[in-house]
C-alpha distance (Angstrom), angle and dihedral (degrees) to the residues before:
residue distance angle dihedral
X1 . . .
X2 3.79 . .
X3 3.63 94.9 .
X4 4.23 92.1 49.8
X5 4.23 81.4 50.9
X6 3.88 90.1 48.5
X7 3.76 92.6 41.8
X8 4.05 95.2 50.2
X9 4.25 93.0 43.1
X10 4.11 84.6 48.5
X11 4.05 90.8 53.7
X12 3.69 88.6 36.2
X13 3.87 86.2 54.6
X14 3.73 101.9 38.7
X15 4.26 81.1 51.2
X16 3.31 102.9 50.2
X17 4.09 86.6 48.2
X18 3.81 89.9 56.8
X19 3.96 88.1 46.6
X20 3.76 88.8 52.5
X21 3.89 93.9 41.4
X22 3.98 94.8 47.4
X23 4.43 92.8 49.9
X24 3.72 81.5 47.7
X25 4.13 93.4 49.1
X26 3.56 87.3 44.1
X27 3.79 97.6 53.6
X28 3.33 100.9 44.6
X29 3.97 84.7 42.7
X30 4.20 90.5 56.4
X31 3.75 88.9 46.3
X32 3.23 99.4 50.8
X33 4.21 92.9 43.0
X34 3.59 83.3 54.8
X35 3.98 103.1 54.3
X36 4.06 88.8 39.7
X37 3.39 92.0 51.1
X38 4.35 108.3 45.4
X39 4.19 78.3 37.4
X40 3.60 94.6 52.3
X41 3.80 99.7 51.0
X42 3.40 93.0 32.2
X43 3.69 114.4 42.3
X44 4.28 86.6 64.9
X45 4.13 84.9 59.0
X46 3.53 100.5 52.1
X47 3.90 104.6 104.8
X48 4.02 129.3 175.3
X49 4.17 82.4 -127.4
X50 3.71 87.6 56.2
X51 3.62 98.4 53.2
X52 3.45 101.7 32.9
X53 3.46 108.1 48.3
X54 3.84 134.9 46.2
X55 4.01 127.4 -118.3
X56 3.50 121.7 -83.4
X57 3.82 125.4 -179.6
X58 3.60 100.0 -159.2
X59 3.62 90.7 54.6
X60 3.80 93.4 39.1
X61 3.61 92.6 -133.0
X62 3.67 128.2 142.5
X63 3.68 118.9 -149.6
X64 4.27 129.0 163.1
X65 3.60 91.3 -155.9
X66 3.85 99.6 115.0
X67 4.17 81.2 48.6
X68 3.84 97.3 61.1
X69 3.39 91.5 43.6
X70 4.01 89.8 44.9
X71 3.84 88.7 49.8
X72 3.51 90.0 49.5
X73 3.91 97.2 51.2
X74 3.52 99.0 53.8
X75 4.01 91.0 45.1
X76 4.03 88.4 59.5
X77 3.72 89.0 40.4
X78 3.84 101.1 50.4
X79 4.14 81.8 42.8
X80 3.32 104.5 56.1
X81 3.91 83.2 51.2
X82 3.38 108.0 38.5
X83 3.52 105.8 54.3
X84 3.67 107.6 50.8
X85 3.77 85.3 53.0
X86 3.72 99.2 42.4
X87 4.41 84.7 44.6
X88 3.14 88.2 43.1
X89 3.96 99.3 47.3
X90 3.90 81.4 48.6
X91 3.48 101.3 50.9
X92 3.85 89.9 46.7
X93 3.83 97.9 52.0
X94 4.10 96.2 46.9
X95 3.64 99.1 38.9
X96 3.96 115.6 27.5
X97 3.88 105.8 16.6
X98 3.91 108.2 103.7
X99 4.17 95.2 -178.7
X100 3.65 105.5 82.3
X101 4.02 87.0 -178.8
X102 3.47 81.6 59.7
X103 3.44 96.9 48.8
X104 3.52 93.3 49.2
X105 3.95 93.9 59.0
X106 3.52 89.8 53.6
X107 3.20 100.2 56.7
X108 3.71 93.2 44.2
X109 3.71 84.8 55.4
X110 3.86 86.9 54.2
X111 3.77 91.7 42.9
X112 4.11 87.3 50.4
X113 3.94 98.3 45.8
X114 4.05 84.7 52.7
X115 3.89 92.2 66.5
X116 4.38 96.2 36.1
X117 3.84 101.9 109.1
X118 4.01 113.8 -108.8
X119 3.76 88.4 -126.0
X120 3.70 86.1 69.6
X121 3.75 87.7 49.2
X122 3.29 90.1 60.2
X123 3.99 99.2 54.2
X124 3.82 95.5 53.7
X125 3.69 82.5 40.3
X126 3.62 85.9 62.7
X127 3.27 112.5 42.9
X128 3.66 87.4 35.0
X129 3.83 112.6 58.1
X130 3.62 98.2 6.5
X131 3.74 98.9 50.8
X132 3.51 109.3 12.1
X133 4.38 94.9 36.5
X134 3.80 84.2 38.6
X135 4.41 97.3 -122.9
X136 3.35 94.5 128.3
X137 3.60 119.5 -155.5
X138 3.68 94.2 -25.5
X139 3.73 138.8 146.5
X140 3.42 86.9 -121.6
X141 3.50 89.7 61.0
X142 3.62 93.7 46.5
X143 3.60 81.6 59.0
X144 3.13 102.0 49.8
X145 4.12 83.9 60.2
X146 3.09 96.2 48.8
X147 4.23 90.8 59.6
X148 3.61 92.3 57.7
X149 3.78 90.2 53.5
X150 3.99 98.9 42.1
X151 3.87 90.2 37.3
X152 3.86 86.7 79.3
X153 4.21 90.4 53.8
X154 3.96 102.9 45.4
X155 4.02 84.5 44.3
X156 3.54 97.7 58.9
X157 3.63 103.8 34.1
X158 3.73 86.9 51.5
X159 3.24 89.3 44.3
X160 4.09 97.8 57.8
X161 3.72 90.4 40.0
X162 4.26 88.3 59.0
X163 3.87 84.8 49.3
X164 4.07 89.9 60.8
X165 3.62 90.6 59.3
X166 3.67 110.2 106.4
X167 3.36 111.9 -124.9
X168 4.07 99.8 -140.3
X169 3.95 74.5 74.7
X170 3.95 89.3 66.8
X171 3.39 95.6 40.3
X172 4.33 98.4 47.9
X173 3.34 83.2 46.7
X174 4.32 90.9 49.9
X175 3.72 86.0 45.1
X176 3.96 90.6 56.6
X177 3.95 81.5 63.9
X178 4.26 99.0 -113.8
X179 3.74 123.3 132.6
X180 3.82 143.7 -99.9
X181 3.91 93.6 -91.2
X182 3.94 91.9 36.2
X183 3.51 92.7 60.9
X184 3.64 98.4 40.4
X185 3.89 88.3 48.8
X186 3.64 100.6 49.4
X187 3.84 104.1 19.9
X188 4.01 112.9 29.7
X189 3.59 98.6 32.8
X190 3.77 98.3 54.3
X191 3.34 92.8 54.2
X192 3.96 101.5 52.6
X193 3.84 93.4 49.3
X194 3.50 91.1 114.2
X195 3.95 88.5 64.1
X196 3.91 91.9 52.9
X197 3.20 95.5 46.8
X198 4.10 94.9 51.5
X199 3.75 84.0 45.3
X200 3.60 90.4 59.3
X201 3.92 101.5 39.7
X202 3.65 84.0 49.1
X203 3.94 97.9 55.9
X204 3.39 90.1 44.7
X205 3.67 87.3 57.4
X206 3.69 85.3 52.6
X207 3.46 97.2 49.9
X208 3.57 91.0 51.8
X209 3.72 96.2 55.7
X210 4.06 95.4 42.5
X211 3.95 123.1 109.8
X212 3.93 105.1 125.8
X213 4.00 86.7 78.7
X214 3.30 95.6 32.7
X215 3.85 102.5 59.5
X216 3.61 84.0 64.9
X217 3.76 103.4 49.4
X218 3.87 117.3 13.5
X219 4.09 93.0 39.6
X220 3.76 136.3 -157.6
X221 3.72 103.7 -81.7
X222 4.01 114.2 141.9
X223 3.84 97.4 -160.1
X224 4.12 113.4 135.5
X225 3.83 104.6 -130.2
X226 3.80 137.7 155.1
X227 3.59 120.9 -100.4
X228 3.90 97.6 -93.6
X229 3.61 96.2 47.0
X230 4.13 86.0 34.1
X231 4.06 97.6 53.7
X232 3.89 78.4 48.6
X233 3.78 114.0 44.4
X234 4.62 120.5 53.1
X235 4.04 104.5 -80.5
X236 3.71 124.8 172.3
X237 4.05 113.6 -133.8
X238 3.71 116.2 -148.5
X239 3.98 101.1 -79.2
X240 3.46 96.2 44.1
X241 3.62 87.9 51.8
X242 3.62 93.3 48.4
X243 3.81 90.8 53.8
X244 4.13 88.5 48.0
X245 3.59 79.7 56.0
X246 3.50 111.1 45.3
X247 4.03 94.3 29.0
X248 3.52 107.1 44.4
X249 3.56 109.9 20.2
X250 3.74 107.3 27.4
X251 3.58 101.9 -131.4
X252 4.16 93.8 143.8
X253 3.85 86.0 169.8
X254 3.95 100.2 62.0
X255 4.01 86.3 35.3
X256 3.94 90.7 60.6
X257 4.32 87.7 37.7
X258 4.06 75.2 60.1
X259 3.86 99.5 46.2
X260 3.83 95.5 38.4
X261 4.47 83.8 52.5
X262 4.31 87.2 43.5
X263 3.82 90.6 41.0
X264 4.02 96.8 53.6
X265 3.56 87.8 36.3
X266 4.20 92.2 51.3
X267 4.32 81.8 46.7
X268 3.32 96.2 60.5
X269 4.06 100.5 42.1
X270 3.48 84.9 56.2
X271 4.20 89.6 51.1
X272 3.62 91.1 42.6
X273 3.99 93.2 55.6
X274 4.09 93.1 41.9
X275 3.97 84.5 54.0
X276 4.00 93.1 43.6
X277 3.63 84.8 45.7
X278 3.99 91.9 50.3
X279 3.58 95.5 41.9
X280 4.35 94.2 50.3
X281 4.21 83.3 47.4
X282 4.12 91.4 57.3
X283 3.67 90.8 35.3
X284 3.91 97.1 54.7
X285 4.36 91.1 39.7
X286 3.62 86.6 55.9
């Protein structure tokens, strides 16, 4: 009897191993399909004249110029917004708020506009800050969007990372005789860096990706501007462009130029925050 029992928990090892070793062969195998692919027929499009100039119809040319620098505008803009207020949000829930029911339905709320799909987003976006704020389609209302959905991400990362700080820190530095916001400033703060920074390498990462809400509120314009006229004029980042492309005017091989530049770029935010990541983990076991 024991050996039947030890032969059936043996096979019922050896197949749950195979299960486990065939998803993982098949992951890695769809990941890899992916990257070879959008790099294969994309890498032979990429041209210096299509990324450094912009399109021109009487010329005929094609150029995604006015894209990267769209792309880049509305990453700064959504930045310079989103943090403070997701830092702040942070800082304010961990340290000062007293309610813990209150707490807890915020962070539901954070939890719950996580999973609401960006194309949604992109309607309230619309008829929010472009008709109701008066931006029009702008980049700046694109923005804008795109705070509301990252708010959620820099929040709760910062959040977790203020939760690893011991809290003998707070009270040596209470004990020394400085304040609430002293401490916070030069004690807690420091010492959850690493989860403000992966907050913001991982918006940016969202940013990147985004064109659902987008379509609706930062538009499809081509125009090369400067940032001030940019964040307030139509511009199409780099996905939106690559639908434009691929969608409506069938150019495939300028819409895989596009993915190979937003796949590369999407590779090495993902490095960059796995090194920040490393590099806060050695600082703070020193």
């Amino acid at each position: 009897m024991d050996n039947k029992l030890s032969t059936r928990r043996k096979g019922y090892i050896v197949l749950m191993k195979a299960l486990m070793y065939l998803s993982v062969g098949l992951t890695c195998a769809l990941v890899v399909f992916l990257i070879v692919y959008v790099m294969y027929k994309g890498i032979p499009n990429i041209t210096w004249e299509l990324i450094s100039e912009e399109p021109s119809y009487r010329k005929g040319t094609i150029g995604i110029l006015p894209d990267i620098l769209n792309t880049l505008y509305i990453i700064l803009a959504t930045l310079v917004i989103v943090l403070p207020l997701g830092t702040g949000a942070a800082v304010y829930l961990n340290e000062y708020a007293k309610n813990k029911k209150l707490v807890a339905v915020i962070e539901y709320a954070a939890e719950a506009l996580s999973g609401i799909p960006s194309i949604i987003y992109g309607l309230v976006g619309m008829l929010f800050f472009c008709q109701f704020m008066g931006m029009k389609t702008s980049l700046m209302a694109g923005a804008m969007t795109l705070v509301i959905m990252n708010l959620p991400t820099v929040m709760r990362t910062t959040q977790e990372s203020l939760k690893t700080v011991p809290q003998s820190y707070r009270e040596g530095a209470f004990g020394l005789g400085a304040g609430k916001w002293r401490v916070i400033r030069t004690v807690v703060l420091p010492e959850c860096i690493d989860g403000v920074v992966t907050g913001c390498i991982l918006s940016v990462g969202r940013i990147l990706g985004e064109s659902a809400a987008l379509l609706f509120t930062a538009g499809f314009a081509h125009a090369l501007n400067g940032i001030f006229e940019g964040l307030t004029s139509s511009g199409a980042t780099l996905t939106v462009a690559l639908y434009v492309y691929a969608k409506e005017r069938g150019e495939f091989g300028v819409a895989f130029a596009i993915a190979a530049i937003l796949m590369v770029l999407t590779l090495i935010i993902n490095l960059t925050a796995e090194l920040v990541g490393n590099y806060f983990k050695k600082r703070k076991n020193r």
